[in-house]
C-alpha positions as CSV (number, residue, x, y, z in Angstrom):
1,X,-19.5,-35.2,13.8
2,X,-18.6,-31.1,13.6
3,X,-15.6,-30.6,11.3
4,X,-12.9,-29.0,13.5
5,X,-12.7,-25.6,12.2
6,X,-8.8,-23.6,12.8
7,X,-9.8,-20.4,14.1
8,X,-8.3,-17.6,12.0
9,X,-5.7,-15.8,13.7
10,X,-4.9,-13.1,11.5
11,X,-0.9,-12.7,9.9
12,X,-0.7,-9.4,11.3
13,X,-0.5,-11.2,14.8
14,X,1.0,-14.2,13.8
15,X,4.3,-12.3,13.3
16,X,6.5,-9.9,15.8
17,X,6.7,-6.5,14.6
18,X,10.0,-6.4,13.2
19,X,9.4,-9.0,11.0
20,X,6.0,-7.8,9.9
21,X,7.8,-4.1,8.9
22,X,10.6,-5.9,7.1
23,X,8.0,-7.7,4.7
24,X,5.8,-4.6,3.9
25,X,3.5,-5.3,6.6
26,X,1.7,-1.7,5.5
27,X,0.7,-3.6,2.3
28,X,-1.0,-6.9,4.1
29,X,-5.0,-7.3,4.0
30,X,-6.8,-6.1,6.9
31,X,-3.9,-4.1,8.0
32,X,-4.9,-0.6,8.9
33,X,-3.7,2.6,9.7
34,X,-5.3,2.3,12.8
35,X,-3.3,-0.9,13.3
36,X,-0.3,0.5,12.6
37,X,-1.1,3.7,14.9
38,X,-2.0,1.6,17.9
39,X,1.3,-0.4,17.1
40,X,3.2,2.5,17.3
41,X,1.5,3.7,21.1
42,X,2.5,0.5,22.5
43,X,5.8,-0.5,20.9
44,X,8.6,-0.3,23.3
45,X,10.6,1.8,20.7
46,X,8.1,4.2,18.5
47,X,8.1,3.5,15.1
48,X,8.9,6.0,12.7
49,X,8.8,8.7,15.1
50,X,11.6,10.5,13.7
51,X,10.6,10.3,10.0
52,X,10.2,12.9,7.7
53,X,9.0,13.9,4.0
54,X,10.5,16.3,1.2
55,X,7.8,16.5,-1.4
56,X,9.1,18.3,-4.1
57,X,6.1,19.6,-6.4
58,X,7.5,20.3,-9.6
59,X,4.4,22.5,-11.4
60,X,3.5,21.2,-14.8
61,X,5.9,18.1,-14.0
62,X,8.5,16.3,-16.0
63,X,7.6,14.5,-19.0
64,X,7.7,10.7,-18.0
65,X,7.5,9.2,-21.3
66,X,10.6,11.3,-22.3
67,X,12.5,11.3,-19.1
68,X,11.7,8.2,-17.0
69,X,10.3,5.7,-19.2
70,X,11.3,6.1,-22.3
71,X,10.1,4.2,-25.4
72,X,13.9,4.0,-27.3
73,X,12.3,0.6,-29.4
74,X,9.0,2.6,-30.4
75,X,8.3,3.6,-33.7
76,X,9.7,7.6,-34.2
77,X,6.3,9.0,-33.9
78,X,5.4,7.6,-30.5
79,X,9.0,8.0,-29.0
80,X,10.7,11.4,-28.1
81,X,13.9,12.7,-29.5
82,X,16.4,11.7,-26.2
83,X,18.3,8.8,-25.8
84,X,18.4,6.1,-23.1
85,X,21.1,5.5,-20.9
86,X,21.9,2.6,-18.3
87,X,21.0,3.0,-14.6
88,X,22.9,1.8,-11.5
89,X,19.8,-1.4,-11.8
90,X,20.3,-3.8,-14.5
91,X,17.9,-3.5,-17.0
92,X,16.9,-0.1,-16.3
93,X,17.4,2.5,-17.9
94,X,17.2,7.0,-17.9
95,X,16.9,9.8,-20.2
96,X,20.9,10.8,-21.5
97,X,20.3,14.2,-19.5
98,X,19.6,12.8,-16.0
99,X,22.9,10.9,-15.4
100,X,23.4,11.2,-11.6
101,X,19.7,10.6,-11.0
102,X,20.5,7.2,-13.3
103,X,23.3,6.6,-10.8
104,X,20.6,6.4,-7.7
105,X,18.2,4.2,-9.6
106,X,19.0,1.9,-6.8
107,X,17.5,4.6,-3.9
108,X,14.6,5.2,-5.7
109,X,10.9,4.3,-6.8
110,X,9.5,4.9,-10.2
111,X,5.7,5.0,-10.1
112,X,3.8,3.9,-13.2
113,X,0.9,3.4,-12.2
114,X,-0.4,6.5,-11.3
115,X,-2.9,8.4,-13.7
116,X,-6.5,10.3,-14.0
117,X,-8.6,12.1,-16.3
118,X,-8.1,15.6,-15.3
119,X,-6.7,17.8,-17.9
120,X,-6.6,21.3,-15.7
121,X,-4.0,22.3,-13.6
122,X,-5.7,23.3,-10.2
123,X,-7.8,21.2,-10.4
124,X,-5.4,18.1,-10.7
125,X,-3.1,19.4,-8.2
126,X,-5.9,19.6,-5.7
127,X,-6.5,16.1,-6.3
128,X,-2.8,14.9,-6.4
129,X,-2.1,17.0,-3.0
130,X,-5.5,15.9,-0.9
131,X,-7.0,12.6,-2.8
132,X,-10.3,14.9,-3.5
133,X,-11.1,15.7,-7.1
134,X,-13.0,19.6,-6.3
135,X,-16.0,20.1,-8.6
136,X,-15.0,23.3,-9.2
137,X,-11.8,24.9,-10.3
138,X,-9.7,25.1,-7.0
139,X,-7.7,28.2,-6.6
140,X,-8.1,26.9,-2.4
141,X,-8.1,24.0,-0.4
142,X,-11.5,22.2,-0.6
143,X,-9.6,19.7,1.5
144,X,-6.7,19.2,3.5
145,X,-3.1,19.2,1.7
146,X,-0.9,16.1,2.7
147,X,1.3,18.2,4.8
148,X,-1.9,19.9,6.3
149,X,-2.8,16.3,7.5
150,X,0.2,15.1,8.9
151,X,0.8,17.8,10.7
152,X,-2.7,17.6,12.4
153,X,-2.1,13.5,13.0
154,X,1.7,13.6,13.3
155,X,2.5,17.1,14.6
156,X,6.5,17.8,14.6
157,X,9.5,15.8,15.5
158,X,10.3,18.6,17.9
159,X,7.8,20.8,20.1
160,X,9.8,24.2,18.8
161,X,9.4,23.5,15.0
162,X,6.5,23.5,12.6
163,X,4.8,20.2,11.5
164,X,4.7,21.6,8.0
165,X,6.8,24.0,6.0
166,X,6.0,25.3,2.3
167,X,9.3,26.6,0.5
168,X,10.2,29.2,-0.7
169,X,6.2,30.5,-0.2
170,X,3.0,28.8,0.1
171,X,1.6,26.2,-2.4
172,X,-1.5,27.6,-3.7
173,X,-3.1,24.0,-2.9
174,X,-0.7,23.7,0.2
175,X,-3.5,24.5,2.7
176,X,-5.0,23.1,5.4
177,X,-8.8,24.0,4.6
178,X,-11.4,22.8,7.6
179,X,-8.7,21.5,9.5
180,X,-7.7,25.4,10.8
181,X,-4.9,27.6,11.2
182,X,-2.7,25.6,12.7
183,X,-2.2,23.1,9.9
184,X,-1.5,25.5,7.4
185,X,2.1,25.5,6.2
186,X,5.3,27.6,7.4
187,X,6.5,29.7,5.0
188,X,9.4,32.3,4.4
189,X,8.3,33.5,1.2
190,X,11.8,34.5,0.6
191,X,13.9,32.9,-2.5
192,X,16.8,31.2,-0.5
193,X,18.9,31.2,-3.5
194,X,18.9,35.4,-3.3
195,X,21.5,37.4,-1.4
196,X,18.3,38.9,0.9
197,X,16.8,35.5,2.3
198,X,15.2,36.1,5.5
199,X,12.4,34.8,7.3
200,X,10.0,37.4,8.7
201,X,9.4,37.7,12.0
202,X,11.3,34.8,12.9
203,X,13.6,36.7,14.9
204,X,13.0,38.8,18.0
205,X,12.8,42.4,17.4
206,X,16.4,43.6,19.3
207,X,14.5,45.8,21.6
208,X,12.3,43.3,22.7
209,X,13.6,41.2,25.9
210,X,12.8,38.0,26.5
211,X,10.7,39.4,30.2
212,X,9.0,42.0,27.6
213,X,7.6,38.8,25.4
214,X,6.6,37.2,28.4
215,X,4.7,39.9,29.7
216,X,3.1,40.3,26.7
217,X,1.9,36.8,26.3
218,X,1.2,37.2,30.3
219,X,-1.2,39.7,29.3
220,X,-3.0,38.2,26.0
221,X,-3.7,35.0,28.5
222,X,-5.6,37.5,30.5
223,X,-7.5,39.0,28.1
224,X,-8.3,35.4,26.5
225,X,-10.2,34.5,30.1
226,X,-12.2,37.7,29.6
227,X,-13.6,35.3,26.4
228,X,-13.9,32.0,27.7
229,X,-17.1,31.6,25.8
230,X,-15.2,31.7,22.5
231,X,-12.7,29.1,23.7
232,X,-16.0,27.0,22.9
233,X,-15.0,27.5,18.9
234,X,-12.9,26.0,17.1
235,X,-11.3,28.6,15.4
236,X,-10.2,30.2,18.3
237,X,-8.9,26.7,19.8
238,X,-6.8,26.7,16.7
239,X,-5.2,30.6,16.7
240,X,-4.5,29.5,20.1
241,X,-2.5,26.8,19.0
242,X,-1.0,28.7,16.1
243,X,0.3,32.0,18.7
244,X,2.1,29.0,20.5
245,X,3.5,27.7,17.9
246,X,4.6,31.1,16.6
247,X,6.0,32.0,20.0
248,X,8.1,28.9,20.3
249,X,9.5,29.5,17.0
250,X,11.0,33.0,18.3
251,X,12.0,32.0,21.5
252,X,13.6,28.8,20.9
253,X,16.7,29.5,18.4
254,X,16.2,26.0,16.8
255,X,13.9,27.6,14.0
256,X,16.2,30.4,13.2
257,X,19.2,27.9,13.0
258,X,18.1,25.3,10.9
259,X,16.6,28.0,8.3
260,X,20.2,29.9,8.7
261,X,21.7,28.3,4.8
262,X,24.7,30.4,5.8
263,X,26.1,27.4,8.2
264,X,26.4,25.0,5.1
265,X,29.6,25.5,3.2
266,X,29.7,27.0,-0.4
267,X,31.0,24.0,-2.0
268,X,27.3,21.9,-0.5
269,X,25.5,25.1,-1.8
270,X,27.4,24.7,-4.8
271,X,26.5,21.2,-5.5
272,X,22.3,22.2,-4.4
273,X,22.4,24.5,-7.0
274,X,22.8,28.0,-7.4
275,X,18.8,29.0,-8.1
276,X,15.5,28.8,-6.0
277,X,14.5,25.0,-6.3
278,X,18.1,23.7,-5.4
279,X,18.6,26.1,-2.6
280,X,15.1,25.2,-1.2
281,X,16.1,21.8,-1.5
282,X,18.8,22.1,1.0
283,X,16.8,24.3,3.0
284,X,14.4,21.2,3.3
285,X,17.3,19.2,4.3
286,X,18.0,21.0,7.3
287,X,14.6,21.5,8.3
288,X,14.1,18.1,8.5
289,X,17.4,17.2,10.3
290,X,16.2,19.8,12.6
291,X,12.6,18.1,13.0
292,X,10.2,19.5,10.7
293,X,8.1,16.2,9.6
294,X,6.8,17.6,6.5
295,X,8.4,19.8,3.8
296,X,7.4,20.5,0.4
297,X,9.6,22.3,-2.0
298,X,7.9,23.9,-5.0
299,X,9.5,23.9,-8.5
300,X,7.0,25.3,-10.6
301,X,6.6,26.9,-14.6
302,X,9.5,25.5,-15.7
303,X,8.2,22.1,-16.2
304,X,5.0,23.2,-17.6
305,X,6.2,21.9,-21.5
306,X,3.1,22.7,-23.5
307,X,4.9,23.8,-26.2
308,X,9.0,23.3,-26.9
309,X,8.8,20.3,-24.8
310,X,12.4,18.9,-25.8
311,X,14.6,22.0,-25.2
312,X,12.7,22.9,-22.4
313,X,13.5,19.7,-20.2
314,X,17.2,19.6,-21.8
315,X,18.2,23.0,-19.9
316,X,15.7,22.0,-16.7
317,X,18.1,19.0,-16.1
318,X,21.5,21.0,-16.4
């Protein structure tokens, strides 16, 4: 007599989508991205369409065994000099000089776990930016950048915004490598913090109408048929995409006001910080409000602590 086997229906389709999302269903075996991409094209409402991501990349980074996960039982040789402090989650506790981050310990996500055996700075920050260790010290993108990738899969929240912005200037391992011009990153390269923030050539020049751009781009679409043999490459495809792109971001007004920091009031500039990384910060902010998917905020030097570690990341946290 044949056993009668239960055929395996797998949990991802034993459960409705709401309840799968509120139990982590990213995190179940056998569920994909692919899955999740394919759930997202048929659900009636899409899922995380409007998301977005401020990475800040703080170059050198914080010292976690000081700041983050501190050892205040160790012996005095293996612990630093700061002392703990309690966190808004029982049990947990901060370095003394980050008390309002300690307040939020309930908003946020301490990874432990993460680690590798690369002891050079390009090279580690190509691998922490595109999950490829280069073989060579990287001064470029071997590979993709995170926001290079989600703004080739994701794209923006809004047609007449950027996927992917860089503040205040490009990440040296911020780029989008094979994946073309299109996915590299926005950026002002303009310190928001100073009294002379702009963004070039995100504005119209005065003397250029609105018919005068469209005549212009009138007349580049004409000269582009004279090539249509080259629309066979893919870097043209992709300079293509990018003088679109660029052309919205003039013409629409939505760029120009979410990057205008002058609409926030001075006491939320105030509280952002008066230097580069806080005001980028709230740049981000707005970006994202505005429907920029991806922004990443760089915060670099300063954390690099090779030497003077302790007095360094005292004043970094003031």
């Amino acid at each position: 007599m044949k056993s009668q086997l239960k055929r395996f229906v797998p949990l991802s389709a034993q459960l409705d989508r709401r309840t799968l999302l509120q139990i982590g269903g990213l995190g179940l075996g056998g569920w994909t991205l692919a899955d999740h991409l394919r759930l997202e094209a048929t659900a009636a409402s899409p899922v995380l369409r409007d998301t977005a991501v401020i990475q800040i990349f703080m170059g050198g980074g914080p010292s976690h065994i000081d700041m983050y996960d501190l050892k205040p039982n160790a012996p005095s040789e293996i612990r630093g000099e700061f002392s703990p402090i309690p966190s808004s989650v029982p049990g947990y506790q901060f370095c003394e000089h980050l008390p309002r981050q300690a307040a939020v310990m309930d908003k946020l996500a301490i990874v432990r776990s993460v680690q590798h055996t690369n002891p050079t700075h390009l090279p580690a920050s190509h691998w922490m930016m595109t999950g490829y260790e280069p073989t060579v010290s990287a001064k470029k993108n071997f590979n993709p950048s995170i926001g290079s990738v989600v703004s080739k899969l994701r794209g923006s929240n809004v047609p007449e915004l950027p996927g992917y912005v860089s503040l205040p200037k490009k990440q040296l391992i911020g780029g989008s490598a094979y994946l073309g011009f299109a996915h590299n990153p926005f950026a002002p390269n303009s310190d928001p913090s100073g009294d002379e923030f702009e963004v070039p050539n995100l504005a119209p020049i005065s003397e250029m109408t609105k018919l005068r751009q469209d005549k212009r781009r009138s007349l580049r679409a004409s000269l582009d048929r004279l090539g249509e043999r080259l629309k066979q490459r893919d870097d043209f495809e992709n300079l293509d995409r990018f003088s679109k792109k660029a052309y919205d971001l003039v013409t629409s007004g939505r760029a120009a006001s979410a990057f205008d920091l002058s609409q926030e009031s001075p006491q939320i500039r105030t509280q952002y910080g008066d230097h580069s990384g806080g005001q980028s910060c709230l740049l981000a902010r707005r970006l994202v409000e505005a429907g920029v998917t991806f922004v990443t905020v760089l915060s670099g030097g300063e954390w690099d602590t090779h030497t003077d570690n302790f007095r360094q990341l005292k004043n970094n946290s003031l």
